[in-house]
N, CA, C and O atoms as a MOPAC input file, in Angstrom:
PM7 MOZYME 1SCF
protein

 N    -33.25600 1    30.28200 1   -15.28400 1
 C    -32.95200 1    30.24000 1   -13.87100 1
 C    -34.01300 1    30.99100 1   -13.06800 1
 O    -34.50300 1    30.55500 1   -12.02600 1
 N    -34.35800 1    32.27600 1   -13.69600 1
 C    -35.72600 1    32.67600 1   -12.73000 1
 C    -36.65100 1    32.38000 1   -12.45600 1
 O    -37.33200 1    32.68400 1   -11.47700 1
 N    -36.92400 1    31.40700 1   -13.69300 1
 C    -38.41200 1    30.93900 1   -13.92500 1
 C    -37.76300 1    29.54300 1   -12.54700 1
 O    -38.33800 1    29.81800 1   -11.49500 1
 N    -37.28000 1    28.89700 1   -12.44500 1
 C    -36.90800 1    27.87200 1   -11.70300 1
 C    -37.07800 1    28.44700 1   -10.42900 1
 O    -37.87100 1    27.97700 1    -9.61200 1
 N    -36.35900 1    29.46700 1   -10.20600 1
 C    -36.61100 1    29.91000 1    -8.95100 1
 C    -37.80000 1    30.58600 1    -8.30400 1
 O    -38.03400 1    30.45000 1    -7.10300 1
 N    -38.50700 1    31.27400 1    -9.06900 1
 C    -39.61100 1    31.41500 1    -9.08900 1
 C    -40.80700 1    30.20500 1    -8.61300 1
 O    -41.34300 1    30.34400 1    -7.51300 1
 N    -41.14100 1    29.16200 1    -9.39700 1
 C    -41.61200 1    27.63000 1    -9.34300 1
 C    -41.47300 1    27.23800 1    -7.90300 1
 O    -42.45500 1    26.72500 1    -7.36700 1
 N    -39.94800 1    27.48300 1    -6.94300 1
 C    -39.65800 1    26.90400 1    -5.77700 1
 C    -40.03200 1    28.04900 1    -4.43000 1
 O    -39.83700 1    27.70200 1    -3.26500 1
 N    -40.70300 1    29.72300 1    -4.85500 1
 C    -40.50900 1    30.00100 1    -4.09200 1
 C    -41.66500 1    29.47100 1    -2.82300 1
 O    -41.75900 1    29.78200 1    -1.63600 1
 N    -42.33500 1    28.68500 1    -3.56100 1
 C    -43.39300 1    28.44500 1    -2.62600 1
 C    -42.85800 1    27.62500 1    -1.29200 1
 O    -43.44600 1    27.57000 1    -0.21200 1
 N    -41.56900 1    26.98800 1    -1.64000 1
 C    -40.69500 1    26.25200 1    -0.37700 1
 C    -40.29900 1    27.30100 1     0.53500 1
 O    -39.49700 1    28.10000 1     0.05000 1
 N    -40.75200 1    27.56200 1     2.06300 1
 C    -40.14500 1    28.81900 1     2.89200 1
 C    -39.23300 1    28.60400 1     3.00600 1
 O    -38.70500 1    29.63100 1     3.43200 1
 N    -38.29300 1    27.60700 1     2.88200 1
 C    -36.96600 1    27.95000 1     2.94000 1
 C    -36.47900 1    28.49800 1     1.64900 1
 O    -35.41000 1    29.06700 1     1.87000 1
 N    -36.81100 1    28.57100 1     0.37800 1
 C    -36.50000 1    28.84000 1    -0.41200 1
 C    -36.29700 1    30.30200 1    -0.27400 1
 O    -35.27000 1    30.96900 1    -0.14900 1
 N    -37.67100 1    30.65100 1    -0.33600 1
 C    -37.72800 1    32.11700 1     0.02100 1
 C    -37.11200 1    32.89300 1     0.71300 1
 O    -36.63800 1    33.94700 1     0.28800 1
 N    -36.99300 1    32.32900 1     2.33500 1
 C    -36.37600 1    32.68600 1     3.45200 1
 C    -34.62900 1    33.10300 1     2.90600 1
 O    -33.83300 1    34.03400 1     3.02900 1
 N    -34.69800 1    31.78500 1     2.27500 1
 C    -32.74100 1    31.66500 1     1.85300 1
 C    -32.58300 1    33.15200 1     0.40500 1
 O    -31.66500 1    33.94800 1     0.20900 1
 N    -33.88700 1    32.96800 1    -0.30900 1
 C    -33.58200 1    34.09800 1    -1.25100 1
 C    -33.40000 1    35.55700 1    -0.09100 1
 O    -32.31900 1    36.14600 1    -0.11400 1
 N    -34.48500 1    36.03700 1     0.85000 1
 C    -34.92800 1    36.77600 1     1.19800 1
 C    -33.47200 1    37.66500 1     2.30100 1
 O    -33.39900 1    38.82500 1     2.70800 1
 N    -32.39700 1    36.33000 1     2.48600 1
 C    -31.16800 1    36.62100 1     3.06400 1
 C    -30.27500 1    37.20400 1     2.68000 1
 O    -29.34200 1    37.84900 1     3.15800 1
 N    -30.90200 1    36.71800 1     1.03700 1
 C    -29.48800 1    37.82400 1     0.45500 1
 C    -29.74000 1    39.07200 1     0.22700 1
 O    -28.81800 1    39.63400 1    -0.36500 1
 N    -30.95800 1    39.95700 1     0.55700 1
 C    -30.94500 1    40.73700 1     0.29100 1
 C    -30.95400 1    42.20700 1     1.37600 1
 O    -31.07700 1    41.97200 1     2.57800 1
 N    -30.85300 1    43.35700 1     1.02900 1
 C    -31.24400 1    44.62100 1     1.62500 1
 C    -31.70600 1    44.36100 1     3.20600 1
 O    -32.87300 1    43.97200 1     3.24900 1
 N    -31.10000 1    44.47700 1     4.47400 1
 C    -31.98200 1    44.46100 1     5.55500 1
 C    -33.11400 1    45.21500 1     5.85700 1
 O    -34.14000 1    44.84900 1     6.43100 1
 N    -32.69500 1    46.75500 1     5.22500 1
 C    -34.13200 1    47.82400 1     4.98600 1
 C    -35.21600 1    47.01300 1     4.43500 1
 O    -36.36400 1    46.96200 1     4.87800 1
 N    -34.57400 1    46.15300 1     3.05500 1
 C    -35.85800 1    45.76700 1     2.37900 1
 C    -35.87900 1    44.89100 1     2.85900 1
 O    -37.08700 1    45.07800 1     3.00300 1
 N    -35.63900 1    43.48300 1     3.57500 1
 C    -36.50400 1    42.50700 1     4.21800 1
 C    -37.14400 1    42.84900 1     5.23500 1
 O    -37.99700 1    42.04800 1     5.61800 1
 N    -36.96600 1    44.11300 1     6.00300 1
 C    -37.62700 1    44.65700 1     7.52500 1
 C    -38.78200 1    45.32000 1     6.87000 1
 O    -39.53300 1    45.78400 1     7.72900 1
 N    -39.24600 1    45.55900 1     5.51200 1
 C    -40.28500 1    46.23500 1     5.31100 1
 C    -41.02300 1    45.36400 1     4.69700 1
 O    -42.22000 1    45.64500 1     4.76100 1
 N    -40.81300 1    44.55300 1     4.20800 1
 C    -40.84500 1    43.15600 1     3.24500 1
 C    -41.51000 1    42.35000 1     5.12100 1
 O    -42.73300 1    42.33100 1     4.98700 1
 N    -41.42400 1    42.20700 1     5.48400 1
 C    -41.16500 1    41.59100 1     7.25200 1
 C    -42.88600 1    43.02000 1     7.74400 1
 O    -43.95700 1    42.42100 1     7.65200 1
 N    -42.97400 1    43.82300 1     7.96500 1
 C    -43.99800 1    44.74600 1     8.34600 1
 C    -44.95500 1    44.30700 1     7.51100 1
 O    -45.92800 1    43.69100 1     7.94500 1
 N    -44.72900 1    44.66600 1     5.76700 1
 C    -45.76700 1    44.85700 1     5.00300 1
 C    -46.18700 1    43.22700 1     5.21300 1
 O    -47.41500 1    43.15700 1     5.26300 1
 N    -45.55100 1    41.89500 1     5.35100 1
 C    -46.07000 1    40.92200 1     5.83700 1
 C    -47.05700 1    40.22100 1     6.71100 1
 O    -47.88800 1    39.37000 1     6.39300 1
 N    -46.79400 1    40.76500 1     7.90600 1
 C    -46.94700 1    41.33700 1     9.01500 1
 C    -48.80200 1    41.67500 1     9.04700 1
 O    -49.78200 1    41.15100 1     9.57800 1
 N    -48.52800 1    42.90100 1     8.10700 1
 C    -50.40000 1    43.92700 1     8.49900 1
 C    -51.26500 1    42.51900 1     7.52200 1
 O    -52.40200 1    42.16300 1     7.82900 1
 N    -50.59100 1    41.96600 1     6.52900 1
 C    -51.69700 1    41.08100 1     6.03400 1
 C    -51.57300 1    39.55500 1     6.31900 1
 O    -52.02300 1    38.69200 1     5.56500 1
 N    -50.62500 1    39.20200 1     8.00700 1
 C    -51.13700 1    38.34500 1     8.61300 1
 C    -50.27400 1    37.16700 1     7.91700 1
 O    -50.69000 1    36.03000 1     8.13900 1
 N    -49.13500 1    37.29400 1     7.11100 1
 C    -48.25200 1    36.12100 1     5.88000 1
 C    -47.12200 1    36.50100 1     6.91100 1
 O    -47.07700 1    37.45200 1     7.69200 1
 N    -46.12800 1    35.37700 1     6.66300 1
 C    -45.01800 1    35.19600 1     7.25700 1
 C    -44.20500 1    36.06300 1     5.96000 1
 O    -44.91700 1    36.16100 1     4.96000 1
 N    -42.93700 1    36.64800 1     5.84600 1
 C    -42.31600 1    37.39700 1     4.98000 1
 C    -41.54700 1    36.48600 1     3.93300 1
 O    -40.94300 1    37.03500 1     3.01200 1
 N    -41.55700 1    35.20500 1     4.04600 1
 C    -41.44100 1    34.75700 1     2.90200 1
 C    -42.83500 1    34.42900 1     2.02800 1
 O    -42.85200 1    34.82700 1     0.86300 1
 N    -43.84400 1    33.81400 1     2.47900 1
 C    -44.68300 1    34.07500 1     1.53700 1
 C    -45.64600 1    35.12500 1     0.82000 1
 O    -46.42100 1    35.02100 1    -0.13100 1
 N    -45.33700 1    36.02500 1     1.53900 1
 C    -45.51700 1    37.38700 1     0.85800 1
 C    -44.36000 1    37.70900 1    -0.03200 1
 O    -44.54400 1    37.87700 1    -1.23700 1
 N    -43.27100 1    37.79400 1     0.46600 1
 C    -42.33400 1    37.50800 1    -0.89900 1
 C    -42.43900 1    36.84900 1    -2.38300 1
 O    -42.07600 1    37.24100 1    -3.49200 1
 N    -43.02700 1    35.79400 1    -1.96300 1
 C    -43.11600 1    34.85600 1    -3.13900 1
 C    -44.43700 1    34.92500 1    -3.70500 1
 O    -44.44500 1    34.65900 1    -4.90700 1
 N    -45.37000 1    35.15600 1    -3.28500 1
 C    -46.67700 1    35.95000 1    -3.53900 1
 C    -46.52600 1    36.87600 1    -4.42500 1
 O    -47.24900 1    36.91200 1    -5.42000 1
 N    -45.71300 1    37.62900 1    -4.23300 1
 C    -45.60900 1    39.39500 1    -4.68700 1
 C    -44.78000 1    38.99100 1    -6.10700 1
 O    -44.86600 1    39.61600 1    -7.16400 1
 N    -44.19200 1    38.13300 1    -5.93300 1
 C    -43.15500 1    38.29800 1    -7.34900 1
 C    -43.96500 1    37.20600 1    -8.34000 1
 O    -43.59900 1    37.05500 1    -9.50600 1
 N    -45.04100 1    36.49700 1    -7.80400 1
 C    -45.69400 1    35.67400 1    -8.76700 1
 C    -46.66200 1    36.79200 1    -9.22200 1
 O    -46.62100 1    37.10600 1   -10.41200 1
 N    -47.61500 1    37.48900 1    -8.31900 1
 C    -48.28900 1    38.50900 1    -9.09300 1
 C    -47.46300 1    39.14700 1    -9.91100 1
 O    -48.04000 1    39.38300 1   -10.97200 1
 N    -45.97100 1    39.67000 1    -9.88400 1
 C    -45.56000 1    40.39100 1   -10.97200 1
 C    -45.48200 1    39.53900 1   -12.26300 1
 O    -45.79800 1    40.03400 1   -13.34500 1
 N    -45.01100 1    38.10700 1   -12.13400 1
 C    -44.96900 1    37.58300 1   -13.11800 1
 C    -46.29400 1    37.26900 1   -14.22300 1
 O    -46.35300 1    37.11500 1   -15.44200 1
 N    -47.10100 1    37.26600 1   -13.33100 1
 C    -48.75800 1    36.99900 1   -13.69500 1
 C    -48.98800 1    38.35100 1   -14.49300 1
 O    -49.42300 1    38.39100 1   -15.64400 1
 N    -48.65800 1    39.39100 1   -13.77400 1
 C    -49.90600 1    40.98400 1   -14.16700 1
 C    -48.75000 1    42.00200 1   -14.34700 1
 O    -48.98100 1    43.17800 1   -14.62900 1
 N    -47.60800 1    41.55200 1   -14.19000 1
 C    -46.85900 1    42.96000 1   -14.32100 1
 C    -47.06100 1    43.59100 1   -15.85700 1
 O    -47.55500 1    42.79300 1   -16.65300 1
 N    -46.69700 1    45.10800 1   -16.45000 1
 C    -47.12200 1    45.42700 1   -17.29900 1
 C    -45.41800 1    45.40800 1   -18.39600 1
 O    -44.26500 1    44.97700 1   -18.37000 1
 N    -46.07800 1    45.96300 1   -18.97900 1
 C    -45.15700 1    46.04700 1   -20.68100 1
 C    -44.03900 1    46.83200 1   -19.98700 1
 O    -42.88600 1    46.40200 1   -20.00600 1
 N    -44.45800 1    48.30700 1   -19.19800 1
 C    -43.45100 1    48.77000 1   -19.06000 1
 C    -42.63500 1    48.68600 1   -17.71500 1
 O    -41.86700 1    49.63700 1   -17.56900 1
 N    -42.63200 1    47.48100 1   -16.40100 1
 C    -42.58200 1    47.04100 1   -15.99900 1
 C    -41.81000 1    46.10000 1   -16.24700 1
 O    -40.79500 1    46.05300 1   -15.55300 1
 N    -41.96200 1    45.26500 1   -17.07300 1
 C    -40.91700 1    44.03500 1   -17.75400 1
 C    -39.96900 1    44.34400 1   -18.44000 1
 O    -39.22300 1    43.45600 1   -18.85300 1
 N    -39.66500 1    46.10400 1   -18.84200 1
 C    -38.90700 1    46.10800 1   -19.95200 1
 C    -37.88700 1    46.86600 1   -19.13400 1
 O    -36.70600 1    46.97400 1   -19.46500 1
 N    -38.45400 1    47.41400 1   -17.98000 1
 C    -37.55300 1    48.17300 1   -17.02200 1
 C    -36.88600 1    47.20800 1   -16.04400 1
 O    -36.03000 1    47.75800 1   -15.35100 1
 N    -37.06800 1    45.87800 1   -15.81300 1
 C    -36.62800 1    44.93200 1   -15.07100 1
 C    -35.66400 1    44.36000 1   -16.14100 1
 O    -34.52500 1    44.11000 1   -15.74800 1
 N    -35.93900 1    44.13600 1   -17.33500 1
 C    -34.60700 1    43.62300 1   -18.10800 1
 C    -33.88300 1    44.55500 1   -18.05400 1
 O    -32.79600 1    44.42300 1   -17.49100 1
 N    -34.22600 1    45.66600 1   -18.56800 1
 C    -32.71800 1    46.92300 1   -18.31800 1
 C    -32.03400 1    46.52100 1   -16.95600 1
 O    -30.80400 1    46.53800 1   -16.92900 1
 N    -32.57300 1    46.24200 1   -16.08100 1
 C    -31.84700 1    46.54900 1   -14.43000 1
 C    -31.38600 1    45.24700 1   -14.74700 1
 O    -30.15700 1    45.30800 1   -14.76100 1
 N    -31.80500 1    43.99600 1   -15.03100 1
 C    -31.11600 1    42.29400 1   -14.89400 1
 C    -29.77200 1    42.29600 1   -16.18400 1
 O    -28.74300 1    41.62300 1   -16.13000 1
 N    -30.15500 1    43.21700 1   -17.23700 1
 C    -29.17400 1    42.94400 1   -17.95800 1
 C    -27.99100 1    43.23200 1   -17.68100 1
 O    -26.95300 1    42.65600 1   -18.00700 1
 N    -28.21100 1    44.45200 1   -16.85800 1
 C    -26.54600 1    45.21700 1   -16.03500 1
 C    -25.91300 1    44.06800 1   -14.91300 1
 O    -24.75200 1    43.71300 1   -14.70900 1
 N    -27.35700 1    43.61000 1   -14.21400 1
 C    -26.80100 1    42.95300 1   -13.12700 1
 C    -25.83200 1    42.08100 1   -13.00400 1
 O    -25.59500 1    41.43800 1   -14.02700 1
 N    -25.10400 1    41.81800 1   -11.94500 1
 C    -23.92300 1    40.83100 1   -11.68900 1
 C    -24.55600 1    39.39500 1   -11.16800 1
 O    -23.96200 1    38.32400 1   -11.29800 1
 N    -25.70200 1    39.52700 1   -10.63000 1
 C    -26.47000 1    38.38400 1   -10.30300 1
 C    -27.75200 1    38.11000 1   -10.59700 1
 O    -28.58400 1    37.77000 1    -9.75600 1
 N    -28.07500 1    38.31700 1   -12.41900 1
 C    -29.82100 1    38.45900 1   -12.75700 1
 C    -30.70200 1    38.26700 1   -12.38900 1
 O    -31.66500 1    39.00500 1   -12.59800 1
 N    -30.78500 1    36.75000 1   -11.38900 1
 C    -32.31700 1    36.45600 1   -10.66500 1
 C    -32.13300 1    36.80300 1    -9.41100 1
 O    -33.19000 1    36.78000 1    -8.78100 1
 N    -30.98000 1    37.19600 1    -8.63800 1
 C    -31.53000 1    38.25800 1    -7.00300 1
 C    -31.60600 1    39.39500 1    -7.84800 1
 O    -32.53600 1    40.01600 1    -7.33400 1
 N    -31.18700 1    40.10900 1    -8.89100 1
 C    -31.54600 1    41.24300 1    -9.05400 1
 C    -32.67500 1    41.71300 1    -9.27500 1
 O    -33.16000 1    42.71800 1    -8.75500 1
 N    -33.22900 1    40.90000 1   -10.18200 1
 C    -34.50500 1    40.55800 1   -10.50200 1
 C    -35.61100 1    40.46600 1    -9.26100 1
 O    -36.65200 1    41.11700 1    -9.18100 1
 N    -35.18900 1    39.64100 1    -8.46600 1
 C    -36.34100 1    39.66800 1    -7.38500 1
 C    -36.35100 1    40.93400 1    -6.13100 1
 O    -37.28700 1    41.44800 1    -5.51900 1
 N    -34.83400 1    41.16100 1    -6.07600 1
 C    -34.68600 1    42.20800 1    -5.33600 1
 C    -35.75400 1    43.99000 1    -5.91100 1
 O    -36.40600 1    44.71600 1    -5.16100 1
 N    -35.54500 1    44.13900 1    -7.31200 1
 C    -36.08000 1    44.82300 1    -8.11800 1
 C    -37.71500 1    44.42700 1    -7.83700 1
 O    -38.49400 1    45.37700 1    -7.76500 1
 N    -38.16600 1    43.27300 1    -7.70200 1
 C    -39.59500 1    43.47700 1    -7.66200 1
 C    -39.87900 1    43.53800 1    -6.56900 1
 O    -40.88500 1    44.24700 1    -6.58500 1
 N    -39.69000 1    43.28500 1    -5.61700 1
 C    -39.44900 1    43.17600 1    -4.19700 1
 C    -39.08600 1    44.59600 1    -3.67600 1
 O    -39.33900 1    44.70000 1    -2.47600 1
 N    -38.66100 1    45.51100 1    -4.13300 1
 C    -38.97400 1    46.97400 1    -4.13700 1
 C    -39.59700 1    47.94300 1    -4.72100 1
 O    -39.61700 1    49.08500 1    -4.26200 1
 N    -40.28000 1    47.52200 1    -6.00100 1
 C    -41.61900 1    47.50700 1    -6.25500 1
 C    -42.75500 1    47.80200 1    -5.71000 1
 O    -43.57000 1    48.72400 1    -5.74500 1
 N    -42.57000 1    46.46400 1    -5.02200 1
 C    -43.98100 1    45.97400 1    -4.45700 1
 C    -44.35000 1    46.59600 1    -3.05500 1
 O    -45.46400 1    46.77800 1    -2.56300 1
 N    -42.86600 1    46.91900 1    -2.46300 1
 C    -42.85500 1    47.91700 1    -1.02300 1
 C    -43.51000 1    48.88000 1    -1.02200 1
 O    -44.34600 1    49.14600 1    -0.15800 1
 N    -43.09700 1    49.91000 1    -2.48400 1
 C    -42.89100 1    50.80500 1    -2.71100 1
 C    -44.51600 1    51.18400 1    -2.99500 1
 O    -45.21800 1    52.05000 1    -2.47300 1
 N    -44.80700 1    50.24100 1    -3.97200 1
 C    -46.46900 1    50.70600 1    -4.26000 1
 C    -47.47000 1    50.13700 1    -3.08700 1
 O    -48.65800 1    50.45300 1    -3.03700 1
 N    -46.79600 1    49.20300 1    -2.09500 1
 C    -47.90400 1    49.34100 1    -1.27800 1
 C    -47.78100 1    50.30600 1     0.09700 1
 O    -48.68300 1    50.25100 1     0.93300 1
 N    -46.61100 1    51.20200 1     0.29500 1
 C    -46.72600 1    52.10300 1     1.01500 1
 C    -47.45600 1    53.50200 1     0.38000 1
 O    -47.89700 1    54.39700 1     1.10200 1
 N    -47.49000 1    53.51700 1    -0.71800 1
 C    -47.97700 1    54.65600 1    -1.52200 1
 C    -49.46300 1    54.74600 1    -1.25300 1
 O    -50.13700 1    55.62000 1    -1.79900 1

């Protein structure tokens, strides 16, 4: 199912519709960090979680299954999880 969803985020509505279910903090920063590099906040969304899928590391992937395996909803958790990530290291 992630990998599927993943494949579609390049549809902005896709994104947009993932990007609803989540955190308003995190889509308003997700929405800024968009913003300074000129992308609408869904395709920076979907950008960001393909680089993780591309380059993320060993310990990175193994800390995202711990968090998806608990989860009640594995692939928003999953994207929500990288998607704060990606906030996180580019405000740093």
């Amino acid at each position: 199912m992630f990998g599927d969803l993943i494949a579609k985020l390049d549809q902005p509505e896709i994104a947009t519709a993932v990007l609803s279910q989540l955190d308003a903090d995190l889509v308003e920063e997700i929405g800024h960090q968009a913003a300074a590099v000129s992308m609408t906040p869904a395709s920076f969304a979907a950008g960001a979680i393909r680089e993780f899928v591309e380059r993320g590391g060993d310990d990175l992937w193994f800390q995202l299954l711990t968090v998806v395996r608990r989860a009640e909803d594995p692939t928003l958790e999953a994207i929500r999880t990288i998607l704060e990530w990606v906030v996180v290291s580019n405000k740093a």
